[in-house]
ZAROTOR-890418 format. One record per residue (C-alpha): residue number from 1; x, y, z. Coordinates in nm, 3 decimals, decimal comma. Layout:
// ZAROTOR-890418
rec seq->NUM; east->X; north->Y; up->Z .
...
//
This chain:
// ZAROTOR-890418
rec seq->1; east->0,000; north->0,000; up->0,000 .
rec seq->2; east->0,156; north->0,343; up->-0,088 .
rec seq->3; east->0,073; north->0,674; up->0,029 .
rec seq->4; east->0,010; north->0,977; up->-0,159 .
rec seq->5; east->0,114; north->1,266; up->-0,106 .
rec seq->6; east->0,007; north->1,561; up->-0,300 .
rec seq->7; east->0,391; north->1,782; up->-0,301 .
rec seq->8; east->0,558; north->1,987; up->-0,567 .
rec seq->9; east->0,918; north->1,902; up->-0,512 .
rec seq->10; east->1,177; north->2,126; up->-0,659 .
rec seq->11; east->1,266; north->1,896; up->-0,940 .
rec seq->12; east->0,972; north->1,904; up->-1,122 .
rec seq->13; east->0,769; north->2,155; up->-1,320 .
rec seq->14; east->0,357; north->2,127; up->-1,333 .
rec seq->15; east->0,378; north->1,821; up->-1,145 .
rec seq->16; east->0,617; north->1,646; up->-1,451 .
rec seq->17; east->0,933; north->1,494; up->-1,307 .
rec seq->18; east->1,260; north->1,689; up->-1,500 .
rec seq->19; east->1,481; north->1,430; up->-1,418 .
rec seq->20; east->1,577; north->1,123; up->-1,570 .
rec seq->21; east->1,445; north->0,811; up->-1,458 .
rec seq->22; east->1,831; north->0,723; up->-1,363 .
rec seq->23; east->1,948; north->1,095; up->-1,229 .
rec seq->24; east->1,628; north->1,032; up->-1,005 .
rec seq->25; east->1,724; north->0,680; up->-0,844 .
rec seq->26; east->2,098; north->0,817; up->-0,830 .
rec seq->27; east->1,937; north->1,051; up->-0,604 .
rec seq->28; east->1,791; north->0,763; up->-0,418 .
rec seq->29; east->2,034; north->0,493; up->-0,379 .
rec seq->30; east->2,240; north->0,463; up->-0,050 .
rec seq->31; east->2,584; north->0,345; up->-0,040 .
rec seq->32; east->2,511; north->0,010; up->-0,058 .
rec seq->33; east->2,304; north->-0,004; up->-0,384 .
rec seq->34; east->1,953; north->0,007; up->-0,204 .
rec seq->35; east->1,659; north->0,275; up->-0,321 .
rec seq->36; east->1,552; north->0,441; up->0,000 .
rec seq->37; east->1,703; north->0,166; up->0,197 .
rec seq->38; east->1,462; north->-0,082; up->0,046 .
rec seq->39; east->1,196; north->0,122; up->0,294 .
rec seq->40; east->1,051; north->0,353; up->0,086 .
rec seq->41; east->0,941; north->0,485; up->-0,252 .
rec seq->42; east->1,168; north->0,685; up->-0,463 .
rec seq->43; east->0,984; north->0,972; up->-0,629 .
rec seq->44; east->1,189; north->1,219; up->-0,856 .
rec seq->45; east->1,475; north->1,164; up->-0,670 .
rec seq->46; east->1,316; north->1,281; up->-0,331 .
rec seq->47; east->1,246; north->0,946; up->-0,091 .
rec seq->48; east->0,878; north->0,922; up->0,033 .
rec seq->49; east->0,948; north->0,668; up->0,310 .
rec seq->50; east->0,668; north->0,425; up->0,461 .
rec seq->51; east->0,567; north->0,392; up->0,105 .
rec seq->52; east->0,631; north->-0,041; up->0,232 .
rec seq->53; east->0,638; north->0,002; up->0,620 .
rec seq->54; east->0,426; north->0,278; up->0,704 .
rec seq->55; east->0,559; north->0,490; up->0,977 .
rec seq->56; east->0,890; north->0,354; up->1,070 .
rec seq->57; east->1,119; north->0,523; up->0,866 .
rec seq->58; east->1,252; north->0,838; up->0,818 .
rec seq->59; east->1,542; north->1,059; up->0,716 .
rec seq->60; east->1,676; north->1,202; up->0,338 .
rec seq->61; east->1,706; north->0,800; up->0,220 .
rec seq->62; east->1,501; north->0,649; up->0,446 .
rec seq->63; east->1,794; north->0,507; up->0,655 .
rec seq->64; east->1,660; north->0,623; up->1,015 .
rec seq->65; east->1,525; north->0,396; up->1,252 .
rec seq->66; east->1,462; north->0,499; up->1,603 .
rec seq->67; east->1,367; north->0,147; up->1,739 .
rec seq->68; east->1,780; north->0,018; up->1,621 .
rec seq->69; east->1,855; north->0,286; up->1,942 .
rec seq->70; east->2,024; north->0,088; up->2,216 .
rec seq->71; east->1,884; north->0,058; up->2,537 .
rec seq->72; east->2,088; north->0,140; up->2,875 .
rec seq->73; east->1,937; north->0,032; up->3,197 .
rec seq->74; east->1,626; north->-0,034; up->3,090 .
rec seq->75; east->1,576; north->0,317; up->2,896 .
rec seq->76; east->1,642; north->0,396; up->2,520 .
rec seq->77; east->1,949; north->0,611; up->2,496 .
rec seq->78; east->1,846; north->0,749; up->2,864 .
rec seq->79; east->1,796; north->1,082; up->2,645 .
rec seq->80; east->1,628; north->1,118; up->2,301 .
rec seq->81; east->1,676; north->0,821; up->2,008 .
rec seq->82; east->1,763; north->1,027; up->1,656 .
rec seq->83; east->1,807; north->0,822; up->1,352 .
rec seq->84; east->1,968; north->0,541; up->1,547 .
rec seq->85; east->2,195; north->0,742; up->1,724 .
rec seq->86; east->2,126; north->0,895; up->2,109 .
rec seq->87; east->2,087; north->1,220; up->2,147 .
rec seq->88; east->2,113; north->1,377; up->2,519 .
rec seq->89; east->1,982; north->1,616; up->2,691 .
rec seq->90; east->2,189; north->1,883; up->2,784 .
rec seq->91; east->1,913; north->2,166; up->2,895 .
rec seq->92; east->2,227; north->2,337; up->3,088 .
rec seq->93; east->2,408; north->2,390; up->2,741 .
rec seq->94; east->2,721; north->2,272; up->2,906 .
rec seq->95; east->2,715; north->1,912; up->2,757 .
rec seq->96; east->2,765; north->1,726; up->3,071 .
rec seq->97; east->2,566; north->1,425; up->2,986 .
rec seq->98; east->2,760; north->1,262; up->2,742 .
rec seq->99; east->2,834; north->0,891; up->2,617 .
rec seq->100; east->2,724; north->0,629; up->2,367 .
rec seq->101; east->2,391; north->0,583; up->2,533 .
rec seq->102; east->2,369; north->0,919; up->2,711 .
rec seq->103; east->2,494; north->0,753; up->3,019 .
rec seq->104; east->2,769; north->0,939; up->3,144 .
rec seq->105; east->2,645; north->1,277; up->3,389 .
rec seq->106; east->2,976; north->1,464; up->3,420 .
rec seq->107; east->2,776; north->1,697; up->3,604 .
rec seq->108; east->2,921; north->1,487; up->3,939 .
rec seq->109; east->3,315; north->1,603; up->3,877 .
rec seq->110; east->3,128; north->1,968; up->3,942 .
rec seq->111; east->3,345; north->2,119; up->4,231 .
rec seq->112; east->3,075; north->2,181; up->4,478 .
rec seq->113; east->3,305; north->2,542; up->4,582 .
rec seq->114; east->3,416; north->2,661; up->4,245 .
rec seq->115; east->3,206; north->2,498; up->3,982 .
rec seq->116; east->3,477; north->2,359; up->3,796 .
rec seq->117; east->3,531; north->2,050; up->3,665 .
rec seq->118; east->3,773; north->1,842; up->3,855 .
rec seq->119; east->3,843; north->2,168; up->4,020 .
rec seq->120; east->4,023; north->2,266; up->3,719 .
rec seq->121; east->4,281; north->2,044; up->3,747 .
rec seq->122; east->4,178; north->1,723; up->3,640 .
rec seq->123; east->3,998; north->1,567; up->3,304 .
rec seq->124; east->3,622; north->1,399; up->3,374 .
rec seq->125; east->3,547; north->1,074; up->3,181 .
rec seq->126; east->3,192; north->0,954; up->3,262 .
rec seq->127; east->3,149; north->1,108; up->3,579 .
rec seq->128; east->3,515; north->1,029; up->3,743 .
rec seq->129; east->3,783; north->1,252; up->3,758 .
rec seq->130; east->4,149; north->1,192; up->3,641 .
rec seq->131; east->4,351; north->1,429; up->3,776 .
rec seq->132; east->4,667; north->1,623; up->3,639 .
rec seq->133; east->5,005; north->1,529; up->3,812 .
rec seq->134; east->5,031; north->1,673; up->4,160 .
rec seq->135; east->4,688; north->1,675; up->4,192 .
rec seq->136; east->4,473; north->1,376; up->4,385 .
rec seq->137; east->4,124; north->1,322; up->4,527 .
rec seq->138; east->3,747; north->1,257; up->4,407 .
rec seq->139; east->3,726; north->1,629; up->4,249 .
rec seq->140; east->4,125; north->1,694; up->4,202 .
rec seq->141; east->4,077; north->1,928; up->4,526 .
rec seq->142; east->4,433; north->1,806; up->4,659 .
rec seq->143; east->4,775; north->1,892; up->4,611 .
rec seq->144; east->5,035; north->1,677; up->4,671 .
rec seq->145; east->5,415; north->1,815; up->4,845 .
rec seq->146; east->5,601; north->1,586; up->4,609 .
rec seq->147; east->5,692; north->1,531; up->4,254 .
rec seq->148; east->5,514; north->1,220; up->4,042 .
rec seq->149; east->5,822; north->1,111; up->3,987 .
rec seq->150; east->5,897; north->1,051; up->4,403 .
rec seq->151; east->5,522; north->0,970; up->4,447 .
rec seq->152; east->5,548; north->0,678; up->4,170 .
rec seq->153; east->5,888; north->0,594; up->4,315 .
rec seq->154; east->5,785; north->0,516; up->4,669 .
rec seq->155; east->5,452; north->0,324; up->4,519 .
rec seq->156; east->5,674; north->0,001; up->4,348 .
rec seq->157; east->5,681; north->-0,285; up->4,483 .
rec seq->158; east->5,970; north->-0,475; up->4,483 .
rec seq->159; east->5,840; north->-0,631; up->4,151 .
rec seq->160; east->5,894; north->-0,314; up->3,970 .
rec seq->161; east->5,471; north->-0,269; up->3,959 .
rec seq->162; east->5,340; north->0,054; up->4,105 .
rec seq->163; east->5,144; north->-0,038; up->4,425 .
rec seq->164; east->5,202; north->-0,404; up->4,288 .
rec seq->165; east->4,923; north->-0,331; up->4,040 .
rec seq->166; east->4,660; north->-0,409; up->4,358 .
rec seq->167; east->4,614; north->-0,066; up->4,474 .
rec seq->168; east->4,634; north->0,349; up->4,365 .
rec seq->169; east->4,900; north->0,525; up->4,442 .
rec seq->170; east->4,825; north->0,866; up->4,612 .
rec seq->171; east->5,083; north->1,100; up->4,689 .
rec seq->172; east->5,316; north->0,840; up->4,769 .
rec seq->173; east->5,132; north->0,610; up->4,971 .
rec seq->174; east->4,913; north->0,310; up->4,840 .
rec seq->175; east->4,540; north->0,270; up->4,853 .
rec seq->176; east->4,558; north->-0,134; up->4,813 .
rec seq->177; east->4,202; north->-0,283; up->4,706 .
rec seq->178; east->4,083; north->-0,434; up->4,971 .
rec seq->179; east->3,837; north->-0,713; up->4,822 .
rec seq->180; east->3,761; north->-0,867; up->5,163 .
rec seq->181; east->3,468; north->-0,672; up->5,308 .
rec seq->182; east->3,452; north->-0,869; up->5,616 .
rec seq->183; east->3,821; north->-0,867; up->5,676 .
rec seq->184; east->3,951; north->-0,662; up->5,964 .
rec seq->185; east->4,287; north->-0,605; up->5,826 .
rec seq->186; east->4,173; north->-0,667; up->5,465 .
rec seq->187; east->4,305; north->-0,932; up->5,223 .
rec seq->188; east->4,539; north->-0,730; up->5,043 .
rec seq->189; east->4,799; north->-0,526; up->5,246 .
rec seq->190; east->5,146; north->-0,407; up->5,315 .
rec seq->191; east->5,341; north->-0,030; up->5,206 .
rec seq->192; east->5,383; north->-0,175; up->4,852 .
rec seq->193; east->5,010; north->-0,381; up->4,822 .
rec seq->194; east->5,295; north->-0,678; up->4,818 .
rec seq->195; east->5,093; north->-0,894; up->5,015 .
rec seq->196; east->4,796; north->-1,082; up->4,902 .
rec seq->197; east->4,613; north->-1,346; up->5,186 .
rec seq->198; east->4,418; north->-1,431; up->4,883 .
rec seq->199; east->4,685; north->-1,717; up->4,811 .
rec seq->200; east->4,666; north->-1,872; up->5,130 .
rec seq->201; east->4,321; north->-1,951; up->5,058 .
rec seq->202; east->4,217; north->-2,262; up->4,791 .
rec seq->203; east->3,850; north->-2,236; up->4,611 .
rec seq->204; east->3,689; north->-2,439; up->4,912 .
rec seq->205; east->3,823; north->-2,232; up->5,192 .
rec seq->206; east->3,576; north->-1,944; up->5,109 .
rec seq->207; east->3,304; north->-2,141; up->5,328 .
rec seq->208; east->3,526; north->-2,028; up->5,586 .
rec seq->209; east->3,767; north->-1,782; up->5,762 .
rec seq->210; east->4,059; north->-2,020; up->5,775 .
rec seq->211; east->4,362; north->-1,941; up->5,567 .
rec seq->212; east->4,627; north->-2,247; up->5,506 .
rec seq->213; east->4,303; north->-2,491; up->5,483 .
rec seq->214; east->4,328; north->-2,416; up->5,889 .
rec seq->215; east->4,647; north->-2,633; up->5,911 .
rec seq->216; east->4,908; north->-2,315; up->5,841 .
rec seq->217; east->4,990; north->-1,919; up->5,897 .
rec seq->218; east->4,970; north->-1,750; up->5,634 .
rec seq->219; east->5,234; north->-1,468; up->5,582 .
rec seq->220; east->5,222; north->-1,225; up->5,323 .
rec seq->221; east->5,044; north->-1,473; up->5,084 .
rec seq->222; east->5,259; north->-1,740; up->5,155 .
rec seq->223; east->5,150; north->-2,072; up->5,356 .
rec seq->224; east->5,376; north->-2,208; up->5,677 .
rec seq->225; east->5,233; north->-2,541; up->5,753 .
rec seq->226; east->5,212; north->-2,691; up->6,069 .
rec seq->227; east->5,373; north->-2,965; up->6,153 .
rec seq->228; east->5,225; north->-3,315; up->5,978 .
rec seq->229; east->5,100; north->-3,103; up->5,689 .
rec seq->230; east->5,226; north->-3,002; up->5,371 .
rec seq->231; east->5,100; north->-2,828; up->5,027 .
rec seq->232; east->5,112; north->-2,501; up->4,883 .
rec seq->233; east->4,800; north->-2,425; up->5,151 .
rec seq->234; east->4,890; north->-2,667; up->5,333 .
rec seq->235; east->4,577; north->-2,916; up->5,247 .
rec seq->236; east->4,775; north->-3,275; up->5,236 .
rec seq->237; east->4,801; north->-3,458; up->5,574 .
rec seq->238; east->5,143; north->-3,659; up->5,564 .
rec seq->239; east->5,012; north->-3,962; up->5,727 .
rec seq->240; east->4,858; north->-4,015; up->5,402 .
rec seq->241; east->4,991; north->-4,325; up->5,253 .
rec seq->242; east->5,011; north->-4,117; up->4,864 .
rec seq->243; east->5,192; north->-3,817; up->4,820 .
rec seq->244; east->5,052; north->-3,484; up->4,796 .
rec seq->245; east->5,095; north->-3,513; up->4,381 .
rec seq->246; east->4,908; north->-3,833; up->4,383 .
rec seq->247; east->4,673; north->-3,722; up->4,584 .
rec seq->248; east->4,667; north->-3,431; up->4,387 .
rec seq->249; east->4,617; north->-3,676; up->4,046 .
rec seq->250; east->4,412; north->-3,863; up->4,180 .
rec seq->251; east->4,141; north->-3,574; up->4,235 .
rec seq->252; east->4,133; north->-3,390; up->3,933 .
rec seq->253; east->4,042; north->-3,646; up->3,714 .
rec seq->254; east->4,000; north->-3,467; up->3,339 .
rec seq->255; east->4,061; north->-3,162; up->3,553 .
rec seq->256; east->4,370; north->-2,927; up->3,564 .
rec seq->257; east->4,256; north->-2,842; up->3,934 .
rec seq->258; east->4,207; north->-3,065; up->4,221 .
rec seq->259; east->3,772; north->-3,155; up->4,282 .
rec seq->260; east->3,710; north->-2,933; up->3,979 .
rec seq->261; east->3,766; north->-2,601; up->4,203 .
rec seq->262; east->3,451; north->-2,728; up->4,358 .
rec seq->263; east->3,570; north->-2,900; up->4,672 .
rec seq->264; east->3,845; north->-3,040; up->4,910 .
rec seq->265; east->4,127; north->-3,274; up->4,776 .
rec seq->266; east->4,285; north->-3,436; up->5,095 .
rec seq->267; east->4,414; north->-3,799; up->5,070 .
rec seq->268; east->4,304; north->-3,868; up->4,674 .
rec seq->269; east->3,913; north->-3,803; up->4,817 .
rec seq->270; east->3,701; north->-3,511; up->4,674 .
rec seq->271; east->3,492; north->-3,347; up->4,934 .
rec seq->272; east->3,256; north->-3,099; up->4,743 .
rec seq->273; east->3,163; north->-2,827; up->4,861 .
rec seq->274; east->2,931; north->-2,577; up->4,977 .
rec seq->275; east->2,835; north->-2,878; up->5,202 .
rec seq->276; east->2,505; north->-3,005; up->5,197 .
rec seq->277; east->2,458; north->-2,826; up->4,810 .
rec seq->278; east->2,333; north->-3,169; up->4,572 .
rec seq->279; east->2,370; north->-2,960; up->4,309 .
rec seq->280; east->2,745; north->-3,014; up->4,323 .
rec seq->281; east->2,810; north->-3,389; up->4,304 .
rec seq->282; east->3,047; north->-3,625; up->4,121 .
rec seq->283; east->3,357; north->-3,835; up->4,249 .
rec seq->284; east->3,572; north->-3,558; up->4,181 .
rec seq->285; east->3,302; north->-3,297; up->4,232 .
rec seq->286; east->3,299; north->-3,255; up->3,842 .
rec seq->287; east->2,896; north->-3,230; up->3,820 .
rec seq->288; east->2,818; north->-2,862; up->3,871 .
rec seq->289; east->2,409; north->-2,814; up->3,853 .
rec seq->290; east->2,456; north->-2,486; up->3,869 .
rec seq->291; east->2,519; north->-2,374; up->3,603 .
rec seq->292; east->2,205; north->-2,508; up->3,399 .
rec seq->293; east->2,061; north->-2,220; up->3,608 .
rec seq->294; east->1,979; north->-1,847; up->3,494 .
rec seq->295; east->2,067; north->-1,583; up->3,708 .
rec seq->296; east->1,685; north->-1,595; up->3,834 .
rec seq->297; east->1,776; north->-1,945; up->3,944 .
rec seq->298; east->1,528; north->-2,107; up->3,629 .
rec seq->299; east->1,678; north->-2,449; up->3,578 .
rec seq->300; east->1,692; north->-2,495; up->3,224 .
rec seq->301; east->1,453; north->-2,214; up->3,109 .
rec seq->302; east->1,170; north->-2,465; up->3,243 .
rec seq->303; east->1,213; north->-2,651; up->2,878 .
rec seq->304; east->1,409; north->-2,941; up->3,012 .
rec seq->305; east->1,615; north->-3,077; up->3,275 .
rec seq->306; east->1,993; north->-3,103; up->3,404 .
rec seq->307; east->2,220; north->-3,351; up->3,386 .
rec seq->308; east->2,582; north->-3,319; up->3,538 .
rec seq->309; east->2,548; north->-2,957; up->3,439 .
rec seq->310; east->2,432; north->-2,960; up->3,094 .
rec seq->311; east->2,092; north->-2,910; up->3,049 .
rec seq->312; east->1,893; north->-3,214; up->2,842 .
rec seq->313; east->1,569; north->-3,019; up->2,658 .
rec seq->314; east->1,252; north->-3,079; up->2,595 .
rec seq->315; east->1,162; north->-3,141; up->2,192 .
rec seq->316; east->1,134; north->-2,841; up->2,028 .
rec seq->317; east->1,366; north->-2,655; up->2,219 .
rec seq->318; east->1,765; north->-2,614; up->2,244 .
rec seq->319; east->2,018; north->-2,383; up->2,347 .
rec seq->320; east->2,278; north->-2,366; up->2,655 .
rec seq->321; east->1,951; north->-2,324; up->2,890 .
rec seq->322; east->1,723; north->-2,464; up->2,634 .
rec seq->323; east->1,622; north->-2,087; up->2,584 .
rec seq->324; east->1,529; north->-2,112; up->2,248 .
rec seq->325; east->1,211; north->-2,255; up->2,063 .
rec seq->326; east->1,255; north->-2,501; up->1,696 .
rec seq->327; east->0,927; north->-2,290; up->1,568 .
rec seq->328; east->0,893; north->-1,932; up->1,471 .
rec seq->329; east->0,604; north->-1,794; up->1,462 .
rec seq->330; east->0,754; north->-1,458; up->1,249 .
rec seq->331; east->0,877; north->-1,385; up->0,891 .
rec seq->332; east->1,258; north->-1,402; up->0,864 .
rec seq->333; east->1,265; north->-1,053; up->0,779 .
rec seq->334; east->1,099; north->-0,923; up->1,103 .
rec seq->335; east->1,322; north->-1,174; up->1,324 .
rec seq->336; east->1,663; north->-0,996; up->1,152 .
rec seq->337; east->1,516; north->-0,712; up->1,234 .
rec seq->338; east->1,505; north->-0,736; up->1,606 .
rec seq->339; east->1,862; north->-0,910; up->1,579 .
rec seq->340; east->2,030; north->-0,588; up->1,389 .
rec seq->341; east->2,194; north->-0,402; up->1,589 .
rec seq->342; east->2,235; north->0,049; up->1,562 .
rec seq->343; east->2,487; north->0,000; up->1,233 .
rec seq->344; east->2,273; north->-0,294; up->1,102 .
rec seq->345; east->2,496; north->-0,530; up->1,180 .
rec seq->346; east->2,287; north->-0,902; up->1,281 .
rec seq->347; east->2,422; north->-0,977; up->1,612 .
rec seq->348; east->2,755; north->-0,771; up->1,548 .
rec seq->349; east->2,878; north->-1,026; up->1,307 .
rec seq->350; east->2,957; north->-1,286; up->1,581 .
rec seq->351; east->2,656; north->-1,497; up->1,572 .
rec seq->352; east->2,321; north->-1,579; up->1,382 .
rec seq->353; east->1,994; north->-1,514; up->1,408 .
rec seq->354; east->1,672; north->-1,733; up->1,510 .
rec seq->355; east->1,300; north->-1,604; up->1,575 .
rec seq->356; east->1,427; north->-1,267; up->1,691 .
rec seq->357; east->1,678; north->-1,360; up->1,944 .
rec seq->358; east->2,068; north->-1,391; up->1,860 .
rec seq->359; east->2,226; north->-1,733; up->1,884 .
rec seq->360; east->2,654; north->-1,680; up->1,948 .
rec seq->361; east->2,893; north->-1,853; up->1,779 .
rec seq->362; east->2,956; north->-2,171; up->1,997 .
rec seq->363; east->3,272; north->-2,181; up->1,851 .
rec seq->364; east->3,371; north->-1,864; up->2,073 .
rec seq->365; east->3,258; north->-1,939; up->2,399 .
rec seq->366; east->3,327; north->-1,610; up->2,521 .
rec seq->367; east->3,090; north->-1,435; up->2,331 .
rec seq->368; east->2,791; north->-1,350; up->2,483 .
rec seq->369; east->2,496; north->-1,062; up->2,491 .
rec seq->370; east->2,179; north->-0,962; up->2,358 .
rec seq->371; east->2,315; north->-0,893; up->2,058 .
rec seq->372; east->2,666; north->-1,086; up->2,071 .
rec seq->373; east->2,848; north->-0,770; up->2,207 .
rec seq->374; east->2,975; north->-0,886; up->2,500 .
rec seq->375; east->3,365; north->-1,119; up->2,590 .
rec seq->376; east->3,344; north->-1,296; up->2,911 .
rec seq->377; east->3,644; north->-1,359; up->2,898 .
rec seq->378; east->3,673; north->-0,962; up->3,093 .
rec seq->379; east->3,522; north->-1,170; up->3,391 .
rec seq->380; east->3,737; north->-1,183; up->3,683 .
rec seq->381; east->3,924; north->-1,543; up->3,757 .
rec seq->382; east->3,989; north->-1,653; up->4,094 .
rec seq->383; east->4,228; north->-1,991; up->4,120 .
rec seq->384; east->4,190; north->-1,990; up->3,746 .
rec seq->385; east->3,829; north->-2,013; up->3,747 .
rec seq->386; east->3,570; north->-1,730; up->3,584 .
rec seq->387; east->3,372; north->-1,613; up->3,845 .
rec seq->388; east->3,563; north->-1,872; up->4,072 .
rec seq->389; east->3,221; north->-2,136; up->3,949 .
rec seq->390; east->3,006; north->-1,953; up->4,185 .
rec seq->391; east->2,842; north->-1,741; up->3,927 .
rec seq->392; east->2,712; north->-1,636; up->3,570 .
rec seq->393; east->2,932; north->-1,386; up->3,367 .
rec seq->394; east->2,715; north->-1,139; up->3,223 .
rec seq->395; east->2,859; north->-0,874; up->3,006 .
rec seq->396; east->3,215; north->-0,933; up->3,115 .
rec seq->397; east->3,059; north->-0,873; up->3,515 .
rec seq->398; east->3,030; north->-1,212; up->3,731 .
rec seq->399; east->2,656; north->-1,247; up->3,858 .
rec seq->400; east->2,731; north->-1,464; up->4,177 .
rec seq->401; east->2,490; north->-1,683; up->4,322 .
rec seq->402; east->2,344; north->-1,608; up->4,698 .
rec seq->403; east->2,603; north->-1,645; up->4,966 .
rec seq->404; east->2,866; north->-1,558; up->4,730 .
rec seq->405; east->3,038; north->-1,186; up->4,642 .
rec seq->406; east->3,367; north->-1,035; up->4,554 .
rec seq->407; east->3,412; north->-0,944; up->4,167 .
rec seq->408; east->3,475; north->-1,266; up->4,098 .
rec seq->409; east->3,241; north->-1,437; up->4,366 .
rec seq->410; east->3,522; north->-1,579; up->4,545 .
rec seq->411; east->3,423; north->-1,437; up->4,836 .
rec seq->412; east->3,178; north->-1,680; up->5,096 .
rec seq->413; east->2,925; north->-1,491; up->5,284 .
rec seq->414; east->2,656; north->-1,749; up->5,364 .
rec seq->415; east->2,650; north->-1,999; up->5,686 .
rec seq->416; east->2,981; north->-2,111; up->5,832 .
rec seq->417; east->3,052; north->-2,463; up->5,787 .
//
């Protein structure tokens, strides 16, 4: 169904066209060979758009979409969606909000006294100042007595890393990044940030507050076992009759870590952990039912069931969490459309598309998203694990499961065992 529309453009005389049929589809055709982006009707060179999908397109070719506008927590372009591009609002005329989705208020490096930004001594990136050299604090308000030079010099570590790369360095002194928040003394210490208790604890001793598997001190990150025990943390009794490595062997199985990262290795025997958890099971704790969950805890999208973590579905469904129906009940056309992304790119080139919803490439595992835009592998590791097993990455951010926090949910906060 077309439109008419009753308008004397400027190319033609007594409503005759004084173009040629080919000057006036030259006029037309975008880059890519299309005549008003395949969306509209091309009418002595002038685009009448809607002319096949009423009402959704606009611009000089009929490239502009608002609906391709990204969305940022839960808003489109958290300011105004223009021809597939975000457009903020900046009623102050000072262009404070910024950012690809109109998420970034710079108006918060405002210096409360002088108005500034950063105090005027500083550069604001999305709402956090970065101060010049010499300068330190949320707003750049501080001066510092000594040069960069000195201040960097008494931040390395003996390593040769600045605050050992687990802390800032302010004015000399380092800020180490305390992940622990229910440590007194925090995790992470010493002049240099040289010191991480992290080490001292293995994947299972997160259930607990004991460092050296409770069999050690731990000193500066390193493990002194008590007599009759031995190990990096100190988890291998010597009145076993194997030795720690075939202990060790005999617990990872098709592992490279001992129980999977999931339990306790001591004497060749798996103890999986968080006690009392069925959904972690297996000899050497290598069934994790976890993770045929959704962050919402849905076991296999309630289209099939789990089986030593990999989710078994129900006929006419598949996926990871069997997320995904075998029928579509929409034209290919309209499902590519939901699956392009702002440039028109289907699912940013690193998947394909079915019924709407992108499907990654399985052959890159760490591709993930609404639209295939996002690496897991950004996810923080603990003992070589993403999201140390007791979470989801989302978006290159680990989602941890209740009891569990710390950016890589290493951390236990649920019931002492």
């Amino acid at each position: 169904m077309f439109f008419l529309i009753f308008v004397l453009l400027p190319s033609q005389v007594g409503g005759v066209c004084k173009l040629s049929t080919e000057s006036s589809l030259r006029r037309c055709r975008t880059p890519d060979g299309k005549i008003c982006s395949g969306r509209g009707k091309c009418n002595c060179g002038i685009c009448i758009c809607g002319a096949t999908e009423p009402g959704k397109f606009y611009g000089p070719r009929c490239e502009c979409q608002d609906w391709v506008c990204a969305t940022y927590n839960g808003k489109t372009c958290n300011g105004t969606c223009h021809c597939g591009s975000c457009m903020c609002n900046n009623e102050d005329e000072r262009g404070l909000v910024t950012g690809r989705f109109c998420e970034c208020d710079d108006s918060e490096c405002l210096d409360e006294e002088t108005g500034e930004i950063c105090g005027g001594h500083g550069q604001c990136y999305c709402g956090n100042c970065y101060c010049a050299a010499g300068w330190h604090g949320d707003k750049c308000e501080f001066q510092c007595a000594m040069s960069p030079w000195e201040s960097r010099q008494k931040c390395t570590s003996p390593d040769g890393k600045i605050c050992s790369n687990r802390g800032t360095c302010v004015c000399g002194e380092c800020s180490c990044h305390d992940v622990d928040p229910s440590g007194d003394w925090g995790d992470i210490h010493g002049d240099t940030c040289e010191c991480d208790e992290r080490n001292c604890h293995a994947t299972y001793d997160r259930y607990t507050d004991d460092f050296c598997s409770g069999h050690g001190q731990c000193n500066c990150g390193r493990c002194d076992c008590k007599e009759g025990w031995a190990g990096n943390k100190c988890e291998h009794p010597l009145s076993c009759s194997l030795s720690l490595e075939s202990s060790l062997k005999k617990c990872r199985g098709t592992s490279n870590l001992p129980c999977f990262g999931r339990g306790q290795c001591q004497c060749g025997q798996c103890t999986c952990h968080p006690p009392g958890d069925s959904r972690v099971h297996g000899k050497n704790c290598e069934c994790d039912d976890r993770q045929c969950e959704d962050i919402s805890g849905e076991v296999c999208g309630g289209h099939g069931y789990c089986s030593c973590g990999r989710c078994i579905c129900e006929e006419g469904w598949f996926g990871k969490l069997c997320q995904f129906p075998r029928s579509c009940d929409m034209s290919d056309a309209q499902s590519k459309e939901l699956c392009e992304t702002s440039d028109g790119v289907i699912c940013n080139g690193k998947g394909s598309c079915h019924c709407g919803k992108c499907i990654c490439n399985p052959r890159d595992w760490w591709v993930s998203g609404e639209y295939c835009e996002c690496d897991d592998r950004e996810c923080d590791r603990h003992d070589g694990i993403i999201c140390t097993g007791n979470g989801l990455c989302n978006c290159g951010n680990c989602e941890c499961w209740d009891g569990w926090t710390g950016n890589a949910c290493e951390i236990w906060v649920g019931e002492e065992y």
